[in-house]
C-alpha positions, 0 to 999 in steps of 0.5 A: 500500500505504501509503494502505491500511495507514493507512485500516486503522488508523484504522478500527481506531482508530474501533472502539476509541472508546467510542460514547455511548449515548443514550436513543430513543424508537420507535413499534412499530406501528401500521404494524410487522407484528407489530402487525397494524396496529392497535395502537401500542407506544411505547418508549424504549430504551437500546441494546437494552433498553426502559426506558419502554413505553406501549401505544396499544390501537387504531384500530376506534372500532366502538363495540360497546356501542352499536350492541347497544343499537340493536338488538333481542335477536336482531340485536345477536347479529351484532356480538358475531361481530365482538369476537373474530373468532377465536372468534366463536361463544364471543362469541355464547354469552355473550351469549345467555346473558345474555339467557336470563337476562333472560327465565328460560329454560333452553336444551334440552340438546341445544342447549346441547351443540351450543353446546359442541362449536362452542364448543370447535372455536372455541377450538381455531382461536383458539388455532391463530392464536394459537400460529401467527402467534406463532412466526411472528413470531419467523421459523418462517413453515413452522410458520405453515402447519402451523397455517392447514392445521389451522384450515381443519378447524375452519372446516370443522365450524363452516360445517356447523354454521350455515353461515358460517366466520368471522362466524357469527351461529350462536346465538339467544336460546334456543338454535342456528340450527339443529339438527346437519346430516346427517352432521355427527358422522362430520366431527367424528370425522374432522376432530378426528383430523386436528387431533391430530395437527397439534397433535402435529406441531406440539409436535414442530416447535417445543416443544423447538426450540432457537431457539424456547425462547431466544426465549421462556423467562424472557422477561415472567414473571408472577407469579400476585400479579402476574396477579391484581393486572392482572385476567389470566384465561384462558392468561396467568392459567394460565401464572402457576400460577392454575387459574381457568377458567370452565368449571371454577370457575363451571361452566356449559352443559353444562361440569359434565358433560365431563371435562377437565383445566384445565392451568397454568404455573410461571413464567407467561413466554412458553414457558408461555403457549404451552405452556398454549395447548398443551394446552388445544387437546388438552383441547379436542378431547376435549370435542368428542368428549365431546359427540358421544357424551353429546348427548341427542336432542330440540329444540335451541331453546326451544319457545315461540312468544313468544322462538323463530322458527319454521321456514321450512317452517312460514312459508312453509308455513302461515299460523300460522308466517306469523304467528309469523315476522311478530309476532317480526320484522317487527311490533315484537313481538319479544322482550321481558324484564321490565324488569331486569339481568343478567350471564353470563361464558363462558371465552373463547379469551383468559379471561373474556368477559362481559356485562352487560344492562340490560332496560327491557322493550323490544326491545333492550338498554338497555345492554350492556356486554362485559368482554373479556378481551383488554383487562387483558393489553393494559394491562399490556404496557406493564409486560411488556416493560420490562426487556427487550429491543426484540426481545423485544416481539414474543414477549411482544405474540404470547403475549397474543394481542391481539385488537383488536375486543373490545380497542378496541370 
């Protein structure tokens, strides 16, 4: 008994002593989960709290920019799919965009409604992985679920669109792959309530959850001087009380003829970016809806010879398809813009993606260059988490959504 008292009292006496707090330096990533594997956060931190933070932005070295400048019009088409893997349809509009701009055409209206819809179903799955893996990372894993479950339904509209579920390759300079299927608008209806209310399901699982608030109110808030001074667009722009959002303030496609609501935040911290996430998948899938029912009839590709292929029944079926398919693909004739530049941005899952293409009257970009809107956000994390604790890396790192193919291209 008199050997466990003592050991009692000088475990008490060592709880007393004041331990040293010194300064330590942490690598959070590339191997930490919520890094994904492909980002390093480097910190310094006095007991819990970062008081130095420097952002390694990757480990792709996919060198976008050049492998489009190696290619032609058309197939450079293939590794703007690879930018944001999420979205990747967001990434091919913009960049037809900007080539239709090169040549001075006008994609039909029918097809630039199907490029929207896609285009919003897109977002709608960007913003699910978003605010899933999210929550996920800060232990909701059943949350996680709820919204893999949903984005299956996207993926399903958007593999009856062209096909493919990720890497979709769904544009053409001109226009879409195809035209809609058979039976694609009684999916649309029936998928997009689906989502609702997985969306809805979701609100009521997590917005008012108490962990989930404590974790994320007031944790990184950004001012809008702040937001405008990164380059912020997009979510993160809009949570800071900034209502910029391409679709609106540059309108373009078809966006000027929806009807939709840009929502915006009061503190732009963590709870605010989700909460915009939020309500932009709502907005959004009433704009699919909207699209299905103003979607005129008629073609969905430009009508000319010199930028558009023609079907397969006419190549296969007819020697003047033969020819057309043969000159635009296998000949060098392809597609040729006069010798100039040109720049188009579209309102991407993450803000504003843009491109700008140089032209040299060849068969493909003499340069390109892509403004991904993922890389501001990233570049200015370092400055976000300082101040705060190490635990609260994780939900500012999930709020940006980094996405690492248009970040370290």
């Amino acid at each position: 008994m008199a050997t466990e008292e003592k050991t009692f009292v000088g475990a008490a006496e060592v709880m007393d002593v004041e331990i040293p707090i010194q300064e330590m330096f942490l690598n959070m990533g590339p191997s930490h989960p919520s890094m994904h594997g492909v980002v390093r956060t480097m910190v310094r931190i006095v007991g819990e709290r970062v008081v130095w933070a420097d952002i390694e932005i990757g480990y792709l070295h996919r060198a976008f920019e050049k492998q489009c400048e190696a290619q032609f019009w058309n197939t450079a088409i293939i590794y703007t799919d690879r930018l944001n893997y999420v979205s990747p349809i967001i990434n091919n509009v913009g960049y037809c965009m900007a080539v239709e701009k090169l040549l001075g055409i006008t994609v039909p209206e029918r097809g630039e409604y199907f490029r929207t819809l896609v285009s919003e179903v897109s977002r709608v799955a960007d913003h699910l992985t978003n605010v899933g893996a999210a929550v996920m990372e800060l232990g909701a894993f059943t949350a996680f679920l709820y919204t893999m479950k949903a984005r299956e339904w996207c993926y399903e509209i958007i593999e009856a669109a062209c096909g493919a579920r990720i890497t979709t390759n769904f544009t053409r300079v001109g226009g879409v792959m195809a035209d809609v299927p058979a039976g694609f608008e009684e999916l649309v209806r029936d998928r997009v309530k689906q989502l609702r209310g997985v969306v809805d399901e979701f609100d009521k699982l997590m917005t008012r959850n108490r962990i989930f608030i404590d974790r994320t109110r007031g944790i990184s808030p950004v001012t809008p001087e702040k937001a405008v001074a990164y380059g912020f667009t997009g979510p993160l722009l809009r949570a800071a009380g900034i209502p910029y959002d391409i679709r609106r303030t540059h309108p373009y496609s078809i966006y000027d003829q929806l009807d939709f609501v840009v929502p915006t935040g009061t503190t732009g911290d963590v709870l605010d970016r989700y909460l915009v996430r939020m309500e932009e998948m709502r907005q959004s899938l009433s704009m699919i809806l909207q699209c299905l029912k103003q979607m005129p009839p008629g073609p969905v590709n430009v009508m000319d010879k010199l930028i558009t292929r023609p079907l397969k029944t006419n190549v296969y079926g007819n020697i003047e398809g033969l020819m057309n398919q043969f000159k635009l693909v296998m000949d060098g004739h392809g597609i040729k813009p006069d010798p100039g530049e040109a720049w188009a941005s579209v309102e991407g899952g993450n803000g504003e993606l843009g491109y700008y293409l140089v032209s040299d009257g060849g068969d493909g970009p003499y340069k390109c260059r892509c403004r991904a809107p993922s890389f501001p956000l990233v570049q200015a994390m370092k400055e976000m988490i300082v101040g705060h604790m190490v635990a609260d890396v994780i939900p500012v790192f999930g709020s940006i959504n980094y996405i690492a193919g248009e970040v370290e291209r």
